[in-house]
C-alpha positions as CSV (number, residue, x, y, z in Angstrom):
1,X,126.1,122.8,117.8
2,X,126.0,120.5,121.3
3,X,122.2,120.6,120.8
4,X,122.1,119.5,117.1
5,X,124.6,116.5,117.8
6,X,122.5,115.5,120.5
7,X,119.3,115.5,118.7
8,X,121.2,113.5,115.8
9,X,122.4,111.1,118.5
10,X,119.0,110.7,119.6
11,X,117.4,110.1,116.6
12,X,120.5,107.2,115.5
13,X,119.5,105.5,118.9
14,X,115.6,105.4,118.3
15,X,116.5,104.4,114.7
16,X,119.2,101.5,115.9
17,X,116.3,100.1,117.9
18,X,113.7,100.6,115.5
19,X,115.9,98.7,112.8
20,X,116.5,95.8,115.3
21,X,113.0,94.6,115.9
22,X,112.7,91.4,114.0
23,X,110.5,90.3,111.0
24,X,106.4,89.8,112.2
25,X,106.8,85.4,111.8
26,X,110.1,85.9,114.1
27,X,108.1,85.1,117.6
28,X,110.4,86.1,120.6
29,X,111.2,83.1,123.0
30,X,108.8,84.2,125.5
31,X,106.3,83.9,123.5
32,X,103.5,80.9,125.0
33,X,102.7,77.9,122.9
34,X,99.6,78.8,122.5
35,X,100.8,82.5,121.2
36,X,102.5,80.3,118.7
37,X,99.9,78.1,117.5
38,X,97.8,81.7,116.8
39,X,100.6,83.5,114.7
40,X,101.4,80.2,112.6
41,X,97.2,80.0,112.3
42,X,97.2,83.6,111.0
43,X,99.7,82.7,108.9
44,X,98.4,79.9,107.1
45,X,95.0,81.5,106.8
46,X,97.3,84.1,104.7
47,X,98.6,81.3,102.5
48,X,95.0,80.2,102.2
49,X,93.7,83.4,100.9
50,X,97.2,83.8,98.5
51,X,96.0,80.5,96.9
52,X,92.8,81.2,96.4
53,X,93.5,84.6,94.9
54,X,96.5,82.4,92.7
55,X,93.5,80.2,91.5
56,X,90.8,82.3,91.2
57,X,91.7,85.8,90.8
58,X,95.4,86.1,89.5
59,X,95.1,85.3,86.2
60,X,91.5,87.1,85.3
61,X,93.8,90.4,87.0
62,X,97.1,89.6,84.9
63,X,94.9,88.9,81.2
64,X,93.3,92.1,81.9
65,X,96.2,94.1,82.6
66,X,98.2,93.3,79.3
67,X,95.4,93.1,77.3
68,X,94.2,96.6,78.3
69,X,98.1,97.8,78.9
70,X,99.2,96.6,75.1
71,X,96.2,96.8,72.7
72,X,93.0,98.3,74.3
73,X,93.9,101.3,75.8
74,X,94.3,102.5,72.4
75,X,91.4,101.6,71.2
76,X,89.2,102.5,73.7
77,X,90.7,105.8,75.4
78,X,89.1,107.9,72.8
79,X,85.6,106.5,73.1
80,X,86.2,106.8,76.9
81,X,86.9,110.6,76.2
82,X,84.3,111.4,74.0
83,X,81.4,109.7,76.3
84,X,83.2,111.8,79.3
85,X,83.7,114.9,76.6
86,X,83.0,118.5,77.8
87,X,79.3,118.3,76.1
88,X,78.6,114.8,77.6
89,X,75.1,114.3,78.3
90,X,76.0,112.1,81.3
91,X,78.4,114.4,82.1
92,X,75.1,117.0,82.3
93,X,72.3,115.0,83.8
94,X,74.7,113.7,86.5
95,X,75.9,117.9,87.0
96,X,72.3,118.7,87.3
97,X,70.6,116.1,88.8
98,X,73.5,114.0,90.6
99,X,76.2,115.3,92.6
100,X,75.9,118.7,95.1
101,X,79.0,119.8,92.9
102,X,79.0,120.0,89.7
103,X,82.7,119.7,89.2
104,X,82.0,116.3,90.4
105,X,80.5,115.3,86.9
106,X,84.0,114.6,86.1
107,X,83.1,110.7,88.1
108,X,79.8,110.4,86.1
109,X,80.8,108.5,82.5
110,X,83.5,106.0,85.0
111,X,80.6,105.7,87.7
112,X,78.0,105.2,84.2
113,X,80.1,102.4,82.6
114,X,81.3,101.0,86.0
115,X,77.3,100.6,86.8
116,X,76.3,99.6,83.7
117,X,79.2,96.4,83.4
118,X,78.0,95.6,87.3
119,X,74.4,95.5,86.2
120,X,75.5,93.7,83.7
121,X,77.5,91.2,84.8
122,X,75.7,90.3,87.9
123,X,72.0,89.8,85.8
124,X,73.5,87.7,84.1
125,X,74.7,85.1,86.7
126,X,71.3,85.8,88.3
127,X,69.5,84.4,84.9
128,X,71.8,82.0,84.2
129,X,71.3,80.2,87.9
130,X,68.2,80.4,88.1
131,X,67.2,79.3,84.8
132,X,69.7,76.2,84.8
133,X,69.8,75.8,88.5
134,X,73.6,75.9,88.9
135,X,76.5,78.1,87.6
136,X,79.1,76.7,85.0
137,X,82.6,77.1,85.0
138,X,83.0,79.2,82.0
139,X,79.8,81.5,83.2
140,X,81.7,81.8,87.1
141,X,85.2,82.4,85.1
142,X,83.4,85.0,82.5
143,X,81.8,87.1,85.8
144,X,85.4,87.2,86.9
145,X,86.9,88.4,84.1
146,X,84.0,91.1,83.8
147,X,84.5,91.7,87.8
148,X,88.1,93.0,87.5
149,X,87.7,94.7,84.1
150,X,89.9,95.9,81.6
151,X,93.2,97.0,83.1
152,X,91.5,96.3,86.2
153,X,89.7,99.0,85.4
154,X,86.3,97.8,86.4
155,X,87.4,96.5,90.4
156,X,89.3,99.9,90.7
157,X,86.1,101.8,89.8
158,X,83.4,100.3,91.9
159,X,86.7,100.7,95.2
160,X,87.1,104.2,94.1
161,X,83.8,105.6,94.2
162,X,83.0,103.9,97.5
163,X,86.1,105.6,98.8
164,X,85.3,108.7,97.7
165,X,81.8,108.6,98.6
166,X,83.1,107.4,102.2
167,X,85.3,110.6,102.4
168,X,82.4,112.8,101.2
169,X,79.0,112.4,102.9
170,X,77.8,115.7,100.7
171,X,78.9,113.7,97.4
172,X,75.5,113.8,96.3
173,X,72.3,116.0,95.6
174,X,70.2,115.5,98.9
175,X,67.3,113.4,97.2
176,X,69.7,110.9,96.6
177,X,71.2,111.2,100.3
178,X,67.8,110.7,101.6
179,X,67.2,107.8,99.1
180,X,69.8,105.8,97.8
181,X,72.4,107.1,100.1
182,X,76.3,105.8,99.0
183,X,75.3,103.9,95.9
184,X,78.7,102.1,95.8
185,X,79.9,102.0,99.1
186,X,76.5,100.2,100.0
187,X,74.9,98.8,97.8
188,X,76.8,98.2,94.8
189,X,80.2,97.3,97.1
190,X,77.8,94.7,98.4
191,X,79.0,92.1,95.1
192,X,82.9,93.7,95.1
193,X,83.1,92.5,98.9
194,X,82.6,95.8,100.8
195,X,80.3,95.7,104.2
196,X,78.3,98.7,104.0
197,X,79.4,102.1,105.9
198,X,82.8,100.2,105.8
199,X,84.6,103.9,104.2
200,X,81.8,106.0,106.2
201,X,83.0,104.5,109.4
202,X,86.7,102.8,109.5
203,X,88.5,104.1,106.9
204,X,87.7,107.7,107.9
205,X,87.9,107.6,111.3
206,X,90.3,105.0,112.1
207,X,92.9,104.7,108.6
208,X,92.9,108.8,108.1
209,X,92.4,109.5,111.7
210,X,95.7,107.5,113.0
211,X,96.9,108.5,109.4
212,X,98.0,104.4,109.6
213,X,99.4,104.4,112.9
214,X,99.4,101.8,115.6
215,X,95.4,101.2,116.5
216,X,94.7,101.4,112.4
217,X,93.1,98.0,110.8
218,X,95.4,98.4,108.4
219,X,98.7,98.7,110.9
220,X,101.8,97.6,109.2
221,X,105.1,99.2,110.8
222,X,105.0,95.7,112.6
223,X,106.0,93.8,110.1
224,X,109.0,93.8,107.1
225,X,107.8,94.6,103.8
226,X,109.7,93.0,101.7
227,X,109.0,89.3,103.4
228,X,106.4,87.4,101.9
229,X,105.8,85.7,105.5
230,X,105.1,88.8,106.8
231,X,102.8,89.6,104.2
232,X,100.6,86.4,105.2
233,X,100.1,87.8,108.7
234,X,99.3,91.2,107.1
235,X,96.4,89.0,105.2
236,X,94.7,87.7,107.8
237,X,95.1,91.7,109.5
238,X,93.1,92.9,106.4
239,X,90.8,90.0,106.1
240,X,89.4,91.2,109.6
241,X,88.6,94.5,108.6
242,X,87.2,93.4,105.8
243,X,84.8,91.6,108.2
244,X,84.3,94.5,110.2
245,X,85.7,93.1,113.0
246,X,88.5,95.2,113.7
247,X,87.0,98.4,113.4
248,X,84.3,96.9,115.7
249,X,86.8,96.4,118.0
250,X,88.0,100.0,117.7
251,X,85.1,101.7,117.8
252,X,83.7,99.9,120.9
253,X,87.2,100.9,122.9
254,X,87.0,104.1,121.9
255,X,83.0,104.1,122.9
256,X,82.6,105.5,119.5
257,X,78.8,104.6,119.4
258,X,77.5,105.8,116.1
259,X,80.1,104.3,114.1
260,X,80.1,101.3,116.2
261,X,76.0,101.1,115.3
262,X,76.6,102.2,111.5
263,X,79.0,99.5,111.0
264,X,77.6,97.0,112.7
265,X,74.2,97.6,110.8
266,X,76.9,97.0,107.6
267,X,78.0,93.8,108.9
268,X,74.6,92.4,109.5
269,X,72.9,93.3,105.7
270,X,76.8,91.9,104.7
271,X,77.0,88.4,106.4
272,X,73.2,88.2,107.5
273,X,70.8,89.4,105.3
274,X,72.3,89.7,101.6
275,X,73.4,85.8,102.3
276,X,70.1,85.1,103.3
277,X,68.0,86.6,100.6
278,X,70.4,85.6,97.7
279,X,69.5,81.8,99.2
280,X,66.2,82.4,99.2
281,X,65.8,83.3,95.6
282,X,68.9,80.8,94.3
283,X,68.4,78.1,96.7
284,X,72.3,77.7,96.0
285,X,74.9,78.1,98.2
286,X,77.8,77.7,95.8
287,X,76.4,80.7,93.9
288,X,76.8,82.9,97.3
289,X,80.5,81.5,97.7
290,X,81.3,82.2,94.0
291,X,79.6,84.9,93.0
292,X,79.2,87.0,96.4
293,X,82.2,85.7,98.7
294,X,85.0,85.1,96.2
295,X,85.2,89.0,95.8
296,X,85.7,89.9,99.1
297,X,88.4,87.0,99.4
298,X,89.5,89.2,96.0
299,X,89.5,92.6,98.0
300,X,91.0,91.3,100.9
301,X,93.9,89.9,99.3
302,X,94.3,92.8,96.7
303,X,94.1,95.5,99.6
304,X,96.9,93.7,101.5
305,X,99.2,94.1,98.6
306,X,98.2,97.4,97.7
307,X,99.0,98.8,100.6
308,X,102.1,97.7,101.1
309,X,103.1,100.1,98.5
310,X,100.9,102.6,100.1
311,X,102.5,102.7,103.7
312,X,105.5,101.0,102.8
313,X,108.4,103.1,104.5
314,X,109.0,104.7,107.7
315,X,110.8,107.7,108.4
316,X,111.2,109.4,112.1
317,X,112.6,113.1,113.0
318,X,114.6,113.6,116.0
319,X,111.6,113.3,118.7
320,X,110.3,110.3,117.2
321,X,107.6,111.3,115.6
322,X,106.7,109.9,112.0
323,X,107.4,112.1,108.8
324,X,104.1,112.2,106.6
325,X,105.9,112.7,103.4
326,X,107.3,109.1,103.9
327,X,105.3,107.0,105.6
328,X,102.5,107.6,102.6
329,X,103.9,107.4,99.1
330,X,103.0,109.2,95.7
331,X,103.0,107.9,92.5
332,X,102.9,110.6,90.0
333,X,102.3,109.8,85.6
334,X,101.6,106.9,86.8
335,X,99.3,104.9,84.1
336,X,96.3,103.3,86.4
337,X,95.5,106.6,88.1
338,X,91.7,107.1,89.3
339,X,91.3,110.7,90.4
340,X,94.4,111.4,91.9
341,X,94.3,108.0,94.3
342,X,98.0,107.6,93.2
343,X,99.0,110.7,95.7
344,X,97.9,108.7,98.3
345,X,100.7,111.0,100.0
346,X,98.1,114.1,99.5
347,X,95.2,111.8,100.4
348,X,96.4,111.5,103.6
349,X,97.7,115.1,104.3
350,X,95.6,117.0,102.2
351,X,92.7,115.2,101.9
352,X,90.4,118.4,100.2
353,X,92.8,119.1,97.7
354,X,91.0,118.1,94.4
355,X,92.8,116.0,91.7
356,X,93.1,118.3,89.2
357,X,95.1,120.4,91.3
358,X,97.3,118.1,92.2
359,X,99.8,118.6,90.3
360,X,100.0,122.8,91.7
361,X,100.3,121.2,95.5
362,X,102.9,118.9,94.6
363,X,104.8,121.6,93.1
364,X,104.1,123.7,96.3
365,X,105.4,120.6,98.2
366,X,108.8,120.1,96.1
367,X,111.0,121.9,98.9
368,X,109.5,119.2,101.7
369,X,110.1,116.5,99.3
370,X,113.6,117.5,99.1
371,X,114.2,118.1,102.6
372,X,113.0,114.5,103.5
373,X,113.6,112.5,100.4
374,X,109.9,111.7,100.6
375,X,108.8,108.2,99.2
376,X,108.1,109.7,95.7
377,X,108.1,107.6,92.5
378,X,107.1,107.8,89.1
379,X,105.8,105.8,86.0
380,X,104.6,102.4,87.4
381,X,101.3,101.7,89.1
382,X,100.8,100.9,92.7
383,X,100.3,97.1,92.1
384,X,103.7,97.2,90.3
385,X,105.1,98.9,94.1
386,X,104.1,96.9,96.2
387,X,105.2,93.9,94.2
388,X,108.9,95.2,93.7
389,X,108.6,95.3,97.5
390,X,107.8,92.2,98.0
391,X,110.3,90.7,95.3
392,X,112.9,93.1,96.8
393,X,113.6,94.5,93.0
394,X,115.7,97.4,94.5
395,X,117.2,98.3,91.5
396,X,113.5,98.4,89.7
397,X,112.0,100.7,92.6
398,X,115.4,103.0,92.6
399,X,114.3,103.5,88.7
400,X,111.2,105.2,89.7
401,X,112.3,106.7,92.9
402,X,112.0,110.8,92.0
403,X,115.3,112.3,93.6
404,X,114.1,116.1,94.3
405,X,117.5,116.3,95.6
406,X,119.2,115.5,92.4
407,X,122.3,114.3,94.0
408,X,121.3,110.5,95.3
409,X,123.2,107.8,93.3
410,X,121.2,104.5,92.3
411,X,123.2,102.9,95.0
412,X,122.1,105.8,97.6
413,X,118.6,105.4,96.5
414,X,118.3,101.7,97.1
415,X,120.0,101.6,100.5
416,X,117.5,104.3,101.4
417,X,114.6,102.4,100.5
418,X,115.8,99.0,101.8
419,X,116.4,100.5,105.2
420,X,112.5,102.5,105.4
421,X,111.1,99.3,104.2
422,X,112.0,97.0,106.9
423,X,112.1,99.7,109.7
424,X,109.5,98.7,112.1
425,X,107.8,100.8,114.7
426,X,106.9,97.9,117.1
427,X,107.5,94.0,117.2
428,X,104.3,92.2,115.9
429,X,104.3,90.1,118.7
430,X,104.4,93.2,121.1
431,X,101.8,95.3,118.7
432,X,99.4,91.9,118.6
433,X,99.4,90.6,122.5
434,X,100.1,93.8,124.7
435,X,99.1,96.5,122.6
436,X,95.9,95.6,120.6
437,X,94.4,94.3,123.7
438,X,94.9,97.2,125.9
439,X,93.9,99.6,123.3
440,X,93.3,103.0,124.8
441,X,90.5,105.3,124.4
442,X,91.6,108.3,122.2
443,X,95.2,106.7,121.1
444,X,95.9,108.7,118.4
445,X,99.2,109.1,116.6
446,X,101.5,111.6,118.0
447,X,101.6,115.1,115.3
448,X,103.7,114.3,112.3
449,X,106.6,116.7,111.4
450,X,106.6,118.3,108.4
């Protein structure tokens, strides 16, 4: 009994300091002016990229997503289901001739019409340019529309099959591994703002391999989720690893060569080459900001608030160490899912398991859920998370907040959320100007408890 008060002691006094460190934009007094002058700089260059996303990208997101939520998902789920029917001919070739797997097929008619709207969409702004020399508002407001898709259906696509290509390096038959290579991830992903070998490299072995821990390019148990100042210094975080920086950085202090080489082969076709020949046949350098910049400003600022619902709690047992079915949250029936990203809780922790199963391994998982009150929801789609974060609209989250335990009150459920949300693991002044620069070889995050 001695022992298990102790442990509980020990684990209130790690908490009590965790919940004391102060929100990211809250710079300590010891911090030098010049310290000061690069977190307020990070900061506005979050602002920056929030109003560009406001006046570019919001409203082509927000049109899609109603029109798609409250008249065209009707219409056009049953033509989805029978081009992606059982007896599909692209579901056939692409079993045959495309993917080492033929369970696999199940990506081919999204991966078809995903292609097909790119192919589509980009031709067009290729013709239009260089037949009238310059790009008109309604043509660059028209790609953007066709960019995001319906229900957002078309940005989530072309991200989702570079991720899972990333994660799978056998995707494919081998005469396309020797040929084309990751389709999406590199060539494709070069107009929806990805640099090449970006999944291949970082996400794998950095994001999965620290499972978001302190190191990760997308770190953020530094800062409060629910505070939109925060959030602007979690911006500029994600716009450098959307440059590749970051993971640069990471890879060359962990002297991880190859992926040091792979990506920074990415970086140079991304911000080198591709700029270089899309001058040379446009001769227009508005047409490379609009048309082939603007996305990744898109991503970077869509990522960022994605994940905030994706990593945005914190749990620790009585050593200290992190508790995986918290710090990565599920959202299950939820109406935006592509191939069971939703679970991001099993993407992290059971990475193999394949989305049509997922619904067995969460059942399997029920009694963990319950032991933890993992960060479980239901009904809603990530954007709609992270946003309820963000607004702090508790009593919206605590509606879709899946209580295995059966016993939590509404009230219960919001104080629990409101206290994993904010926890931090590390000041952001501490994580940004002791840690990051004395990043060790081989830190990786201590074994999660289960």
């Amino acid at each position: 009994m001695c022992k298990e008060t102790s442990a509980a002691e020990k684990k209130a006094g790690k908490l009590l300091g965790y919940d004391s460190i102060p929100p990211a934009h809250v710079l300590p007094e010891k911090a030098t002016f010049e310290e000061k002058v690069i977190v307020r700089t990070r900061e506005i260059i979050g602002w920056i990229l929030t109003i560009n996303f406001l006046t570019f990208w919001a409203i082509p997101v927000a049109l899609n997503g109603l029109i798609w939520k409250h008249v065209l998902r009707h219409i056009l789920r049953p033509i989805f289901f029978v081009i992606d029917g059982r007896y599909s001919p692209i579901r056939w070739f692409a079993a045959k001739f495309i993917y080492q797997n033929p369970r696999h097929a199940d990506y081919a008619a999204t991966c078809f019409l995903v292609t097909l709207n790119a192919l589509a969409g980009i031709g067009y702004v290729f013709w239009y340019q260089l037949t009238y020399k310059t790009l008109s508002w309604p043509v660059i407001i028209a790609y953007y529309f066709s960019w995001v898709g319906m229900g957002g259906r078309q940005m989530g696509g072309a991200y989702t099959m570079a991720h899972k290509e990333g994660h799978n390096p056998f995707l494919y038959q081998k005469w396309i591994r020797d040929s084309v290579g990751n389709f999406f991830e590199n060539w494709m992903g070069l107009f929806y703002g990805n640099v090449p070998y970006n999944f291949t490299t970082s996400h794998v072995s950095i994001h999965h391999k620290l499972q978001a821990g302190m190191g990760d390019t997308f770190y953020q148990w530094d800062i409060d989720r629910t505070s939109w100042r925060d959030f602007m210094l979690f911006i500029y975080r994600i716009s450098l690893h959307m440059c590749g920086f970051s993971s640069l950085y990471f890879f060359k202090k962990n002297d991880a060569h190859r992926a040091y080489n792979l990506l920074k082969r990415g970086m140079i076709y991304y911000w080198i080459i591709t700029p270089g020949i899309l001058y040379a046949v446009t001769g227009s350098l508005s047409f490379i900001f609009f048309i082939y910049l603007q996305p990744c400003f898109a991503m970077t600022y869509f990522l960022a608030f994605i994940n905030i619902g994706l990593h945005g709690y914190i749990e620790y047992d009585a050593d200290g160490n992190h508790v995986d079915v918290i710090n990565s949250s599920a959202v299950i029936d939820g109406d935006d899912d592509y191939f069971g990203e939703d679970d991001h809780l099993a993407h992290h922790y059971a990475t193999t398991v394949y989305y049509k199963d997922l619904k067995d391994y969460q059942k399997e998982c029920e009694a963990t859920f319950r032991k933890h009150r993992a960060s479980i929801f239901k009904g809603f789609s990530i954007l709609e998370h992270s946003l309820f974060l963000l607004i702090k609209e508790w009593d919206k989250l605590a509606e879709h907040y899946v209580d295995y335990t059966g016993n939590m009150s509404k009230a219960d459920i919001k104080d629990l959320l409101k206290v994993r949300a904010v926890r931090k693991e590390i000041s952001y002044y501490d994580y940004e100007f002791k840690f990051l620069p004395n990043l060790q070889k081989k830190h990786w995050m201590k074994k999660k408890s289960s």
